[in-house]
N, C-alpha and C positions, 0 to 999 in steps of 0.2 A: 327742579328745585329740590333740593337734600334736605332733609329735617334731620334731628338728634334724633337719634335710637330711643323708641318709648314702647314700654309694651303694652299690645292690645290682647282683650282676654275675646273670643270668637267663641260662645255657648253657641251650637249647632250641630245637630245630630245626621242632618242634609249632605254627605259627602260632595253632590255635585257644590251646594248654598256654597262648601267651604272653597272650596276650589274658585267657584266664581268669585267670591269675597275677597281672597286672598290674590288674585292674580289683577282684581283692579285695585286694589292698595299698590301692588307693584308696577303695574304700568302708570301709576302716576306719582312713582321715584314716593313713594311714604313709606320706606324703610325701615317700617316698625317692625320690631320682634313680633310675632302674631302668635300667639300661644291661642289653641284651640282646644276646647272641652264638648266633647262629645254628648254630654248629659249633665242634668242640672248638679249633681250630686261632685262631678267631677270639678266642673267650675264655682262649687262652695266650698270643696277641697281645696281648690288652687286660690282661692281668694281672701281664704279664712287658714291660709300657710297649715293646714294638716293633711296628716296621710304620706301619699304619695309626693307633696308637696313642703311636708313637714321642715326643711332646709330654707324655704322661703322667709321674707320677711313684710311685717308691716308697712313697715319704713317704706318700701319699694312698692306701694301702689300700679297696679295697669294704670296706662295710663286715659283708657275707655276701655268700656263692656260693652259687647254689640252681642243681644241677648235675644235668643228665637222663644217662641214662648213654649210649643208644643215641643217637650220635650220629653227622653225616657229617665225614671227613675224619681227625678224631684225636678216637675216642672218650672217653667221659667217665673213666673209670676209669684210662688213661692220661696224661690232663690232671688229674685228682686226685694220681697219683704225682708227675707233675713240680713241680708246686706244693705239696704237702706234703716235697719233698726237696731244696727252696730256701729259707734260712734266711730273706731277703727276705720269702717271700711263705707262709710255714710255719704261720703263729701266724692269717694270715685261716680265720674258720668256714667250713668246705663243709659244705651239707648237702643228701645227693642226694636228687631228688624224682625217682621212676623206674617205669615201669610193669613193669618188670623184674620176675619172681617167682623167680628163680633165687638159690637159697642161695647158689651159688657168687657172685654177684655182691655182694650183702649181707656175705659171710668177706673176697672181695676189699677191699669198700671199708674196711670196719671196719682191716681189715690196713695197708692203707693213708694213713689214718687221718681218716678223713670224721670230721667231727663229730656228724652223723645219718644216716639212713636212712630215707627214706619211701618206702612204696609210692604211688604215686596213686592217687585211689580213681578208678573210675569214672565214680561217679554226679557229676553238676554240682554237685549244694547237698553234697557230702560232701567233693566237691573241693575249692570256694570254701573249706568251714569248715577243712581241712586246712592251707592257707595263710594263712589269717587267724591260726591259732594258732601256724604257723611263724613268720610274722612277729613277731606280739606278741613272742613268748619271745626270738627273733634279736636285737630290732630293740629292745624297750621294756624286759624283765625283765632279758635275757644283761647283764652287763658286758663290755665289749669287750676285746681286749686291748690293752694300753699300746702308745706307739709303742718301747721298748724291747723290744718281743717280737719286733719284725722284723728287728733288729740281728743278721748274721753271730755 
């Protein structure tokens, strides 16, 4: 099954996470542009159109964030805050995928107001399967929201 081209922003500093992330979005034909951010700093650049991203536009929301929390530079949970407290960019889905087992970091994000929480599984085929259902639901089931959701 072929979807529209939508893009996904992949905050993960994990080279293998990306690779496995990115290759079970492809074996299950979700052909989304996959724009990845190495560090938190990088994916509030790309999100909030500055910097190296400066040519971006609001208008063109990701159309999910799949957000690790341990990250270098400006962690995830503080890049969750900024972007859920900007009317601009409020209404795009984060949903963090995080090896994290700490309650505190799950109360945080929820607080914050991630639209999911995943643990990462460990194992490779539990992984794969963990993201292939993230995506389905994001990407084919979710309705998005309108471009009036990001209006100030």
């Amino acid at each position: 099954m072929i979807q529209e081209v939508n893009e996904i922003l992949l905050v993960e500093d994990n080279p293998k996470d990306v690779k496995l992330t990115v290759h079970a979005f492809r074996e299950e034909n979700l052909l989304n542009i996959i724009q990845v951010a190495r560090d938190g700093e990088e994916a509030l650049d790309f999100l909030f159109c500055r910097g190296p991203f400066a040519s971006r536009s609001f208008e063109n929301p990701p159309r999910l964030v799949i957000l690790d929390l341990k990250l270098p530079k400006v962690g995830g949970l503080e890049v969750l805050r900024e972007v859920k407290s900007d009317p601009r960019t409020r209404a795009i889905p984060i949903v963090v995928l995080t090896s994290s087992v700490e309650e505190s970091d799950l109360v945080r994000g929820y607080n914050l107001g991630v639209n999911a929480y995943i643990q990462k599984p460990v194992d490779f085929d539990s992984f794969r399967q963990t993201v292939k259902l993230l995506g389905l639901f994001w990407l084919v089931v979710n309705q998005p929201p309108p471009p009036e959701a990001f209006k100030p």
